[in-house]
N, C-alpha and C positions, 0 to 999 in steps of 0.2 A: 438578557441578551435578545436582540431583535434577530426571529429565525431566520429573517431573507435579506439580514445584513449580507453584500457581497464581500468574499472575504480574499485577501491579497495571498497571492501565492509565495509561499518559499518552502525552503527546499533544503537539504546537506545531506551530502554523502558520508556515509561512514558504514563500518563494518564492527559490530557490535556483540557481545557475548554478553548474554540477560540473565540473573539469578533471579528467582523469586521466593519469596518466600512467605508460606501460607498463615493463618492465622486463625485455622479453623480444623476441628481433629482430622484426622488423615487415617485409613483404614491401615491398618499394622502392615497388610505386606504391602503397602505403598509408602509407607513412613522413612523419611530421612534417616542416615544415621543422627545420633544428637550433635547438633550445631551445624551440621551440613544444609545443602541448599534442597529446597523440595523439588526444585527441576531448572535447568539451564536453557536458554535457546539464542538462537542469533537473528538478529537486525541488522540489512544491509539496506540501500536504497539510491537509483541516481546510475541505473546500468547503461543507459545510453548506448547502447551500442556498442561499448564495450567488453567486449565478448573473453578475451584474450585476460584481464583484469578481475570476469567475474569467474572465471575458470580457476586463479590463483585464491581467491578472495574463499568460493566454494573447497578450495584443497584445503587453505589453512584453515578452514574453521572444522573439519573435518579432522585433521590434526590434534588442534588446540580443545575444542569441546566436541571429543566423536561421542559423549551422549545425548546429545542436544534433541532434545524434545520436539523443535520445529523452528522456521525461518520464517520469518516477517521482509516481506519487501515494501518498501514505502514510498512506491511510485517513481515515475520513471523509469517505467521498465522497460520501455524502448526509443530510441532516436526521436523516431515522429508516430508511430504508431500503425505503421505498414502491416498487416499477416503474416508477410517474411520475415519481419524482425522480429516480432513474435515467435515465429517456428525457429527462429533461431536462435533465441534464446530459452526455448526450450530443448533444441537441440545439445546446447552447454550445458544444461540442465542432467540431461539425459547420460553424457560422459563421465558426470562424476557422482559419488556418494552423496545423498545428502537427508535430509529428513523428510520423512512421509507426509510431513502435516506444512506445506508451503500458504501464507497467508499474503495474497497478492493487494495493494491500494495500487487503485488508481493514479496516476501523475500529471503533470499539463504536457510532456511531450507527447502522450496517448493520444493527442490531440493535432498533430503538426500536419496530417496526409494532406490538408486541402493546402497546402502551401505549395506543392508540389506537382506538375502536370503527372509526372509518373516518376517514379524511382529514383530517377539519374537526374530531373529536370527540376528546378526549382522555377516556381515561377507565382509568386504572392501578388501579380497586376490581375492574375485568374481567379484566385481565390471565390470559389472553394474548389475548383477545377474539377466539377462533376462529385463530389465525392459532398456525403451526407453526415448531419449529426449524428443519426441513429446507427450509423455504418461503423461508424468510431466505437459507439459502446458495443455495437454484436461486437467486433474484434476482440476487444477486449472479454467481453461476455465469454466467449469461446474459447478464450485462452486462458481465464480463469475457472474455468468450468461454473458459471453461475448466473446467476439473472438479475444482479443486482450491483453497486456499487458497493455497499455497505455488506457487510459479513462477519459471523462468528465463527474463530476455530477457540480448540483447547490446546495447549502445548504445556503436557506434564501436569494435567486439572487446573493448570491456569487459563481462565478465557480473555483471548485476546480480539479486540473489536478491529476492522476497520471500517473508515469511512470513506469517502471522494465526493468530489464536485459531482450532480446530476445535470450539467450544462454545459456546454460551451460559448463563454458567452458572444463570443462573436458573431454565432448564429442567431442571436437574439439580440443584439445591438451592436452597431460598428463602430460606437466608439470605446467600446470595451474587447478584450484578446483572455489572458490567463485569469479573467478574478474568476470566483467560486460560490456556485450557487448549490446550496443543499434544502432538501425541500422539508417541507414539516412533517413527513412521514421518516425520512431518516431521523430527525433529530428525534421525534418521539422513541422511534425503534430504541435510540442513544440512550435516549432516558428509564426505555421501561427495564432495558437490558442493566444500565447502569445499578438501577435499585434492586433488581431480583437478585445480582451478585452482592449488592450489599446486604442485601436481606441475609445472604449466606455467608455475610463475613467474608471473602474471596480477594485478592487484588486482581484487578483488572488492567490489561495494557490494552491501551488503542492508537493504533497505527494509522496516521493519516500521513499524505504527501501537505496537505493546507494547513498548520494549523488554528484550531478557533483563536477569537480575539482573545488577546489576553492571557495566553494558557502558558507560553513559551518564549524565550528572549525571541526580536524579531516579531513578535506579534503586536509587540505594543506601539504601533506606530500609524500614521495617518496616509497611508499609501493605498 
């Protein structure tokens, strides 16, 4: 694969409950019963704004799998990517139960502020209406609590990766908006992380909002 192929975005909502199941010994008081799963967790992604949906979506999984080990979100965590919709989505957060171990990706609506004069105003003839690259990822940065796009959590001794776009590429060429630029320092990180888990037998889940070429339906395409 070429590392600075730009990669096309997409995207699907869903709300999800993950079994895993490990392949490598497990220390006796962490061991499954026999045939049970070594830990459960949930995949959701595509909140937009959606606050009222992700309020139901956080009940039922809290319901359905109250041991869930931890929550994968897969970008699109906000509208356009404003610090208000951010704290306000953390605020929905904040009302309901849910798992200690939240693994946030990146998405392309994280990206939408410079479309907008301010809040209420749309206006893309301004573009980027005062508002920066780097302003996008602190927000984000901040709301993730982290310094990176790319990230490991464990959920239940499964480690689960994400990754995101380190660009937008609009800032970098105007006849491009949503593709996806990852630089050779992720994809290494991708790599050395992928083999140290393989080295230990482990499965791995890695959460992206882009996926690579070729990896997923939807990816195999020339767009």
């Amino acid at each position: 694969m070429d590392r600075r192929t730009l990669l096309s975005t997409a995207a699907a909502g869903a709300v999800t409950a993950v079994t895993a199941t490990a392949v490598t010994a497990t220390p006796a008081a962490a061991r499954p019963s026999a045939g049970g799963p070594v830990t459960t967790f949930n995949v959701i992604s595509d909140i937009q704004g959606d606050l009222g949906d992700l309020g139901v979506a956080l009940r039922d999984m809290r319901s359905t799998n109250p041991a869930s080990s931890g929550l994968a979100v897969a970008g699109d965590i906000t509208p356009r990517g404003f610090d208000a919709e951010y704290a306000a989505v953390r605020a929905e957060f904040a009302r309901t139960s849910h798992p200690a171990t939240v693994a946030w990706a990146i998405g392309n609506h994280e990206f939408y502020v410079p479309k907008w004069r301010d809040p209420a105003t749309l206006d893309q003839a301004a573009w980027p209406n005062g508002a920066t690259e780097d302003s996008l990822f602190r927000s984000f940065y901040t709301f993730a609590g982290r310094s990176t796009v790319f990230s490991e959590h464990v959920f239940g001794g499964i480690p689960v990766l994400t990754l995101g776009t380190e660009r937008y590429m609009h800032f970098h060429d105007p006849k491009l908006w949503d593709e996806v630029w990852l630089s050779d320092t992720q994809f290494t990180w991708l790599e050395q992380r992928l083999t140290h888990w393989a080295q230990r037998r482990r499965p791995v889940m890695v959460i992206t909002h882009h996926p690579l070429p070729n990896t997923v339906s939807g990816s195999r395409n020339n767009l």
